[in-house]
C-alpha positions in Angstrom: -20.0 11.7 11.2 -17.8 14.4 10.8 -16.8 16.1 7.5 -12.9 15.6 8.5 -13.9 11.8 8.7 -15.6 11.2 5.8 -12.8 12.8 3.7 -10.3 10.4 5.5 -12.5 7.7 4.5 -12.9 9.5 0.5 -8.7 9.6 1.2 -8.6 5.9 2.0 -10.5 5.0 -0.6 -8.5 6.8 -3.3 -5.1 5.2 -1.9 -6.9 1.6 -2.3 -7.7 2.3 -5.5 -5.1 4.0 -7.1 -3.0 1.6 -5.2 -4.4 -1.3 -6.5 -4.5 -0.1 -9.9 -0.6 0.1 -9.9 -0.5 -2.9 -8.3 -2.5 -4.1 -11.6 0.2 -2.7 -13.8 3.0 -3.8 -11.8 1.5 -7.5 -11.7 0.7 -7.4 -15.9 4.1 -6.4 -16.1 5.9 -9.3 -14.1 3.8 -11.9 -15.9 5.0 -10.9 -19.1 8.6 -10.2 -18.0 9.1 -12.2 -15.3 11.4 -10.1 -13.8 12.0 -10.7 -10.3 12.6 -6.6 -9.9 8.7 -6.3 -11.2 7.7 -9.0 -8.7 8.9 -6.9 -5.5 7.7 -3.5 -7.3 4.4 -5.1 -6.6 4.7 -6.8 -3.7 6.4 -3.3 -2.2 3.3 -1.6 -3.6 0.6 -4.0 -2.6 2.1 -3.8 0.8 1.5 0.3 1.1 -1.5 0.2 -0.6 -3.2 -3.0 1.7 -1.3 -1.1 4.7 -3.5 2.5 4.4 -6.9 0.0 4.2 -5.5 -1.8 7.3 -4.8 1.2 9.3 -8.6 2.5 8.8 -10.2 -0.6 9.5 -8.3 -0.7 12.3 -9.5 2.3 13.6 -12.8 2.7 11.9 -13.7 -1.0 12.4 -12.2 -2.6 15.3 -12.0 0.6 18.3 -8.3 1.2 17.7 -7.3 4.4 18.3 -5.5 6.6 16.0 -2.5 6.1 17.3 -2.4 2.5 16.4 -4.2 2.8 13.2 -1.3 5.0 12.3 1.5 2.7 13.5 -0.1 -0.2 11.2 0.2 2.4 8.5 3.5 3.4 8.9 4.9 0.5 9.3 3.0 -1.2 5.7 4.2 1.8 4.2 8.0 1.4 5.4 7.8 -2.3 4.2 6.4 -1.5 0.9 8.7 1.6 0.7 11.6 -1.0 1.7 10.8 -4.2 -0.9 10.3 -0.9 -3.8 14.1 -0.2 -2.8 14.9 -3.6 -3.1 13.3 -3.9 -6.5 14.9 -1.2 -7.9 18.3 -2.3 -6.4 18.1 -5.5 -7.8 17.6 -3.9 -11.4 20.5 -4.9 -13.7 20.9 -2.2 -16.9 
């Protein structure tokens, strides 16, 4: 294996779990607010977070090529991106 590969792989890791420790926050905070604008905070990060794992075991795991490892990226990251936008416009002063 190839030193570029295993610091993708270092990379993945570090977006799964610094994704999933806002996605921690996020979740405390909903349960105690229960605020819908915390629930899709979450779900928009959950969704970019789970996206960057899905694009490497895509390509890592099942032959993909990069190409279509980075499509399944991209497009978990524009749907997280998008539900973040609608959490934040959905959040009354």
């Amino acid at each position: 294996m190839s030193l570029s590969m295993d610091l993708f792989e270092v990379a993945q890791g570090l977006v799964l779990i610094f994704g999933l420790v806002v996605v921690y926050f996020a979740a405390k905070s909903y349960r105690r607010t229960k605020s819908q604008s915390m629930l899709l905070l979450t779900i928009g990060f959950a969704a970019i977070s789970v996206g960057a794992v899905l694009g490497g075991i895509a390509f890592q795991l099942m032959g993909a090529n990069l190409e279509t490892a980075a499509a399944i990226q991209a497009w978990a990251q524009a749907l997280g991106f998008f539900v973040i936008i609608l959490s934040l416009a959905a959040t009354k002063d």
